[in-house]
C-alpha positions as CSV (number, residue, x, y, z in Angstrom):
1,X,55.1,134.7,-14.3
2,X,53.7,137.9,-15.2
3,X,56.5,138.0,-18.4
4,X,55.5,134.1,-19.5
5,X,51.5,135.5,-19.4
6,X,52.7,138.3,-21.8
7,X,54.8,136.0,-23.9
8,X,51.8,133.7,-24.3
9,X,49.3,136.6,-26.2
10,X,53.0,137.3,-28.5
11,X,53.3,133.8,-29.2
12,X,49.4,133.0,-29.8
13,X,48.9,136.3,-32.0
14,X,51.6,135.4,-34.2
15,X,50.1,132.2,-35.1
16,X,52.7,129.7,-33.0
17,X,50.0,127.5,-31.0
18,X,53.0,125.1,-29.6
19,X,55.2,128.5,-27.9
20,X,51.9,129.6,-26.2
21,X,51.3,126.8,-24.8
22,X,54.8,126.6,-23.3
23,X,54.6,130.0,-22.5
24,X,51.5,128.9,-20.6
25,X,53.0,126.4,-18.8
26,X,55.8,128.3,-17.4
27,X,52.7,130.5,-15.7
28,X,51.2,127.7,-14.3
29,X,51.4,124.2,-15.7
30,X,48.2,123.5,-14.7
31,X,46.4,126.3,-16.9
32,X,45.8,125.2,-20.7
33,X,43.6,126.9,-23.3
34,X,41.5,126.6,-26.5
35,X,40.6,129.1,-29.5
36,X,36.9,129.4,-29.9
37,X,37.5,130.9,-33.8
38,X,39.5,130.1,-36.8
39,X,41.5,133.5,-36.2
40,X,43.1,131.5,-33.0
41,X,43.9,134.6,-31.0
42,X,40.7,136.7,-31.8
43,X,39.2,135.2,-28.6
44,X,40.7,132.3,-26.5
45,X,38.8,129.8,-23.8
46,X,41.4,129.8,-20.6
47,X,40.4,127.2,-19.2
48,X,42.9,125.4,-15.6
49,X,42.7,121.8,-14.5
50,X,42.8,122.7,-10.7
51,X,41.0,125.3,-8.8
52,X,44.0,126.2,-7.0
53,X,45.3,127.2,-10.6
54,X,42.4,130.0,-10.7
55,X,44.3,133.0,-9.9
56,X,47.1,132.8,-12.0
57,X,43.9,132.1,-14.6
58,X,43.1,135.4,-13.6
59,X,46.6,137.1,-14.1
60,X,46.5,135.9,-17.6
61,X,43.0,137.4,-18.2
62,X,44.1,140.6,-16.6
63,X,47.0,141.1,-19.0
64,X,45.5,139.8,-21.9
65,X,46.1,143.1,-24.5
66,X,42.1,143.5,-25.0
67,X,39.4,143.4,-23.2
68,X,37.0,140.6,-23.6
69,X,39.8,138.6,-25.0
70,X,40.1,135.4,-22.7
71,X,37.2,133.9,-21.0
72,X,38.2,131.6,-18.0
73,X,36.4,128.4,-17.7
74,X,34.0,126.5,-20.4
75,X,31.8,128.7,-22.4
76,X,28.2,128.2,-22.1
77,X,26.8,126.5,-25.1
78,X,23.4,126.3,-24.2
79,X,20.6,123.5,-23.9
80,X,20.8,121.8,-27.0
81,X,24.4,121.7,-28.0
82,X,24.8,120.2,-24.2
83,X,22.5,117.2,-25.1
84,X,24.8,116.5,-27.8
85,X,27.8,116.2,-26.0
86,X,26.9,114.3,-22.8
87,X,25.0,112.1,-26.0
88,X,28.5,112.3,-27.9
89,X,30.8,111.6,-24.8
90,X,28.3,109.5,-22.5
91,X,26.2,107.6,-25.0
92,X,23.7,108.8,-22.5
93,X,20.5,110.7,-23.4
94,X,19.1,113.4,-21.0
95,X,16.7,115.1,-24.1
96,X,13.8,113.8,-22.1
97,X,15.2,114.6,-18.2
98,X,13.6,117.2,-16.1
99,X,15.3,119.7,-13.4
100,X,14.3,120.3,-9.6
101,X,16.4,123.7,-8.0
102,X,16.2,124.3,-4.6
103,X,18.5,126.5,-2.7
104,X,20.4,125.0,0.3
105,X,22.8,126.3,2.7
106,X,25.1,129.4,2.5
107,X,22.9,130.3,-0.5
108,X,24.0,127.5,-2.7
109,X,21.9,126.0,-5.2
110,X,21.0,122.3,-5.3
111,X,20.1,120.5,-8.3
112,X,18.5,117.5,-9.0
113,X,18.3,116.0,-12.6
114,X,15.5,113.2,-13.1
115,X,16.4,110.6,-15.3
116,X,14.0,108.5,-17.0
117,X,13.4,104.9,-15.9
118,X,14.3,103.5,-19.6
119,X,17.5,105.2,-19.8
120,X,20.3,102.7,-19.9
121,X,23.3,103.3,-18.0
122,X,24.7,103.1,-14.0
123,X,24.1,105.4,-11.3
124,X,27.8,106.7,-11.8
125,X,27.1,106.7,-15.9
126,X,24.2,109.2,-15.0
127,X,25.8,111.4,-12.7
128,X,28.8,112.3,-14.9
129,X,26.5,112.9,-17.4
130,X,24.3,115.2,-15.3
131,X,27.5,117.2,-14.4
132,X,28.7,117.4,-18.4
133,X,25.8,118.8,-19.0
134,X,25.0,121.4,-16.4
135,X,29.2,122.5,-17.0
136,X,27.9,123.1,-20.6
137,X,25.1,124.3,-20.4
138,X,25.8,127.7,-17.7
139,X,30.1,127.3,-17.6
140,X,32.2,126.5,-15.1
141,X,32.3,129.6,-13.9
142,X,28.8,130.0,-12.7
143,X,28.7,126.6,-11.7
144,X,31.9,126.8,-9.4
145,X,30.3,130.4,-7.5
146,X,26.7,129.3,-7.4
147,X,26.2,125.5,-7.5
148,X,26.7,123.7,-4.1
149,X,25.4,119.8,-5.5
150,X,24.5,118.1,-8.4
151,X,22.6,114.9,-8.0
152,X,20.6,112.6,-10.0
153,X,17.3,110.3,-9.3
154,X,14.7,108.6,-11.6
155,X,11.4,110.1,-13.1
156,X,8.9,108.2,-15.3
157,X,9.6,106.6,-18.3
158,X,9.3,108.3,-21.6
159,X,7.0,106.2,-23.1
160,X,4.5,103.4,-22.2
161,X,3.1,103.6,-18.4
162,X,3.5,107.0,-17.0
163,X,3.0,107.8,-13.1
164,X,1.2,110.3,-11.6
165,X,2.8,112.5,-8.8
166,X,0.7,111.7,-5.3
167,X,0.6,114.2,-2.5
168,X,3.7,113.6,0.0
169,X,6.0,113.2,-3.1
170,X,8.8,114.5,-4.4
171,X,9.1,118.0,-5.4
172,X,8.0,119.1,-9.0
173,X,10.2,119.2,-11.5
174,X,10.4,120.8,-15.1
175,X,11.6,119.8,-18.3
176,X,15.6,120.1,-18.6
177,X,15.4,122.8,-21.4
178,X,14.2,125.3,-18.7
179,X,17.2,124.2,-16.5
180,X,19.0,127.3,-17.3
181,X,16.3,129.8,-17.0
182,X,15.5,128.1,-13.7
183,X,19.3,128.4,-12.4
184,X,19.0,132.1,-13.2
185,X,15.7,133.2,-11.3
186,X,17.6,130.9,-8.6
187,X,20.5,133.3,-8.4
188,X,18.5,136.5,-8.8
189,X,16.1,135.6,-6.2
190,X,19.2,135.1,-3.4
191,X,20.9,138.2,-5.2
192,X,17.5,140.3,-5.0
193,X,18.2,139.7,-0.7
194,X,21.7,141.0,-0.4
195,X,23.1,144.8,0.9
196,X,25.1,146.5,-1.7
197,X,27.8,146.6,0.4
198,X,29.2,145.1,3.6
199,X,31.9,148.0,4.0
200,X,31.9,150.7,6.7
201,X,32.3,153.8,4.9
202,X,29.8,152.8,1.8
203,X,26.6,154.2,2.2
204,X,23.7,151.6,2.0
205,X,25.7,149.6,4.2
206,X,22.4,147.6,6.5
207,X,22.9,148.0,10.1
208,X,25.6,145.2,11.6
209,X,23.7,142.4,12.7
210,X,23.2,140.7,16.2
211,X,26.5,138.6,16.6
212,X,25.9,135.1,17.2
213,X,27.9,132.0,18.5
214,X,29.5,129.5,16.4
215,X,31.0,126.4,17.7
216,X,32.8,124.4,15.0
217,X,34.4,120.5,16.4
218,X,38.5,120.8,16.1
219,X,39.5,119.1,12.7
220,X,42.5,117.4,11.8
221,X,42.9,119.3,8.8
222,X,41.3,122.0,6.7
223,X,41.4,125.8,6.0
224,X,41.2,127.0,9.8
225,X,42.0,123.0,11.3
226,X,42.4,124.7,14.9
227,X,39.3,126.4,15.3
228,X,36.9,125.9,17.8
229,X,34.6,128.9,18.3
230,X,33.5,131.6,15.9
231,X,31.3,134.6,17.5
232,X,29.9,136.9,13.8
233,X,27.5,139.2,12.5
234,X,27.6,137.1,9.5
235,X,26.8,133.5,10.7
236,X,25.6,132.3,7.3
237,X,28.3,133.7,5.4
238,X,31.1,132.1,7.8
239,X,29.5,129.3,8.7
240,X,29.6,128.0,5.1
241,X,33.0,128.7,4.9
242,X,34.3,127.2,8.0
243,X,32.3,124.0,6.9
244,X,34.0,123.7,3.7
245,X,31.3,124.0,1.5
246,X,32.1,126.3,-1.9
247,X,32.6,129.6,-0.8
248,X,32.2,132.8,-2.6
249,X,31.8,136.2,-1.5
250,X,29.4,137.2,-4.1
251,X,27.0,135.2,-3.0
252,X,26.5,137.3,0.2
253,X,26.9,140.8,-0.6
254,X,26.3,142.9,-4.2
255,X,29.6,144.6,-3.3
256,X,33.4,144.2,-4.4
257,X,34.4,143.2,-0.8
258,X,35.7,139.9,-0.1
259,X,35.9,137.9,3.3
260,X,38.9,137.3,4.5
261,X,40.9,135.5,7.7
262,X,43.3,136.5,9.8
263,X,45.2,134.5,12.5
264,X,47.8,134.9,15.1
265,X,49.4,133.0,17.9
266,X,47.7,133.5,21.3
267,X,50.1,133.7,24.5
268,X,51.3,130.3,25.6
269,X,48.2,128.8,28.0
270,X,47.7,129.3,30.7
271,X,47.6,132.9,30.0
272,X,46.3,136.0,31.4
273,X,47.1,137.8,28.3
274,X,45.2,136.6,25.9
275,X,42.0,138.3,26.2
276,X,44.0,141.6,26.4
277,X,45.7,140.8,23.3
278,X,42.9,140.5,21.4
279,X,41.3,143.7,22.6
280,X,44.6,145.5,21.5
281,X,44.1,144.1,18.1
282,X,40.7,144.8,17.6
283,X,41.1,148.5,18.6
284,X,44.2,148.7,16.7
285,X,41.8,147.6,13.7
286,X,38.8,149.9,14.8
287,X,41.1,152.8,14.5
288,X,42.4,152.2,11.3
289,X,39.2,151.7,9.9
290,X,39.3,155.9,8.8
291,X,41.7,154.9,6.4
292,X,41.5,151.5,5.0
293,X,37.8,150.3,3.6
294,X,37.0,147.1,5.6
295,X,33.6,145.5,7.8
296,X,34.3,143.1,11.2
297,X,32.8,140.1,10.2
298,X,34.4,137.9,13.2
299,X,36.0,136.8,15.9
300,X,37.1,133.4,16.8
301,X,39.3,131.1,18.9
302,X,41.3,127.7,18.8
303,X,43.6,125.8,21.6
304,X,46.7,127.8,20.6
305,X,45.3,130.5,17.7
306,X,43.3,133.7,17.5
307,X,41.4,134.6,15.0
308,X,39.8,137.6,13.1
309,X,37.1,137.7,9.7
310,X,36.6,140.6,8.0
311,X,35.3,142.0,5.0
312,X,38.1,144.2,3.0
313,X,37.4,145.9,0.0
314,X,39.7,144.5,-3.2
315,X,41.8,147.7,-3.5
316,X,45.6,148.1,-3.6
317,X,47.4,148.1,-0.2
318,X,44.4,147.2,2.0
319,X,45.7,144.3,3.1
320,X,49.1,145.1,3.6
321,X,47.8,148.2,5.8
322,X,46.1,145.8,8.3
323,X,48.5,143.5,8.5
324,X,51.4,146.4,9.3
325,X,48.6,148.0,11.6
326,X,49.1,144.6,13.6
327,X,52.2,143.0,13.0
328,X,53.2,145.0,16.5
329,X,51.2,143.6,18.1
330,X,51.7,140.1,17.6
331,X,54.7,138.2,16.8
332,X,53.6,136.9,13.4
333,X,50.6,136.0,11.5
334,X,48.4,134.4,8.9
335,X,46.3,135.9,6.4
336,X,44.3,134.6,3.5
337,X,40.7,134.1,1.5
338,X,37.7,132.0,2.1
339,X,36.6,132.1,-1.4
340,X,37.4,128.6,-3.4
341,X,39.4,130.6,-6.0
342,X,42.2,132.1,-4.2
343,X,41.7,129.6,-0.5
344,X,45.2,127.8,-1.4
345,X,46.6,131.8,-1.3
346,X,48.3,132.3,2.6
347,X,50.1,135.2,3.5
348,X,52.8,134.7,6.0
349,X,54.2,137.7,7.7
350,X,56.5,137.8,10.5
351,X,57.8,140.7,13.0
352,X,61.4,139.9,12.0
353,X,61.0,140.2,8.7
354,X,59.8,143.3,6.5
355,X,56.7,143.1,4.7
356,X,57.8,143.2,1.1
């Protein structure tokens, strides 16, 4: 993978589109890309079909020879060139919509786009278009982290009889062109709330929070299907992501760290070793916290696994440190991330086998 990724910036820098693009595919053949100059490899738009196709995105971006050199995701374009491609795409004007922003659960932000009354089109016309143009206007990548719905009503015509707002009524809104100034005091005003760091050893760390309760109803499929009972410092943060709503770590903390999962087998019920199982682990974590960067976010349970949530700081060998710290203990286990971009990535390690 890694040898296709630098076979791709050969073959694109010497001018042959058709080999990077194979080159490309043999990283992942959902990734494609797009130059965004006449030069073709002077900067290049990386952009991936699937969101499970984000981190090998990412390994492309990491070895691309200069810095600044691959953006991942669509471009912003800004207000006006947006109009003119939902107008191009959708035959669908938005030039005289308007923008609510609201901020919803695990600090998401809702938007609402009001289209006029004497726009033509369907419900489903308007809602594609409303998405075109928000992915335009601020880029997928801000959209994916920050933007939890997109949804679309109807607002007063744009010309003839015009309504007035009553008390009891909708929310106001604002003209569409201050949609992306409105989306940014949005994301600085949850950002302005959040500790600079989750992680034990970084100073400015808040004080841990009182942990609290979570009972989640047992799934038939999902990230963590199994799960019945969460108990976390962090019951915003982890009770987005065991709800499935878009998760990012970002959104919760001004720090690197990330939040990740860990899961085990418990003993075969009915079991007396269970609860001492999971006391082993935890103090087997608690003492390796002197050498390995990482915050307890949470504990949970299902009908045959336990669980663990912690924050770990993205530096090399940190996870494979906790998981050999308790590999030991238990006869095999689960690792992996809540956030969107890397959720499809599980590690799988057992006791037989060496951690490679």
């Amino acid at each position: 993978m890694t040898e296709a990724a630098r076979e791709f910036f050969v073959r694109l820098e010497g001018g042959q589109q058709e080999e990077a693009r194979r080159a490309l595919s043999r990283v992942d053949p959902r990734l494609c890309f797009e130059s965004l100059d006449d030069k073709q490899a002077a900067f290049v738009l990386l952009r991936w079909d699937e969101l499970p196709a984000y981190p090998a995105a990412q390994l492309v971006q990491c070895l691309a020879p200069a810095k600044g050199k691959v953006q991942l995701g669509r471009a912003p374009i800004g207000h006006e060139a947006a109009l003119e491609l939902v107008l191009h795409d959708q035959r669908i004007s938005l030039a005289e919509g308007r923008i609510r922003v609201g901020v919803t659960r695990g600090h998401l932000l809702e938007l609402v786009v009001s289209v006029p009354l004497d726009v033509e089109g369907t419900n489903e016309q308007w809602q594609v278009a409303a998405e075109l143009y928000l992915e335009a206007l601020v880029g997928d990548e801000l959209l994916d982290r920050w933007v939890g719905s997109v949804s679309v009503d109807r607002c007063a015509r744009t010309r003839g009889l015009v309504t007035l707002q009553g008390r009891g009524e909708r929310a106001v809104s604002h003209p569409l062109s201050l949609c992306s100034g409105l989306i940014a005091k949005g994301i600085e005003g949850i950002e302005s709330t959040l500790p600079s760091s989750l992680l034990v050893h970084d100073e400015g760390r808040p004080e841990p929070g009182e942990w609290t309760a979570l009972s989640t109803p047992e799934l038939s499929a999902g990230l963590q299907a199994g799960r019945t009972f969460a108990s976390t410092r962090f019951p915003e943060a982890l009770k987005a992501a065991l709800e499935g709503l878009p998760f990012a770590s970002a959104r919760f903390t001004r720090g690197p760290e990330v939040m990740m999962w860990f899961c085990w087998k418990a003993p075969p019920a009915p079991s007396a070793q269970r609860v001492p199982l999971r006391e082993k682990v935890e103090a087997r974590l608690i003492a390796l916290g002197d050498e390995v960067r990482f915050s307890l976010a949470g504990t949970g349970f299902g009908a045959r696994d336990d669980y663990l949530d912690l924050w770990v700081a993205p530096e090399p060998g940190v996870i494979r440190k906790i998981i050999e710290a308790l590999i030991p203990l238990v006869e095999s286990i689960e690792a992996g991330f809540y956030d969107a971009h890397w959720a499809e990535e599980i590690l799988e390690v057992s006791a037989r086998e060496p951690l490679v």
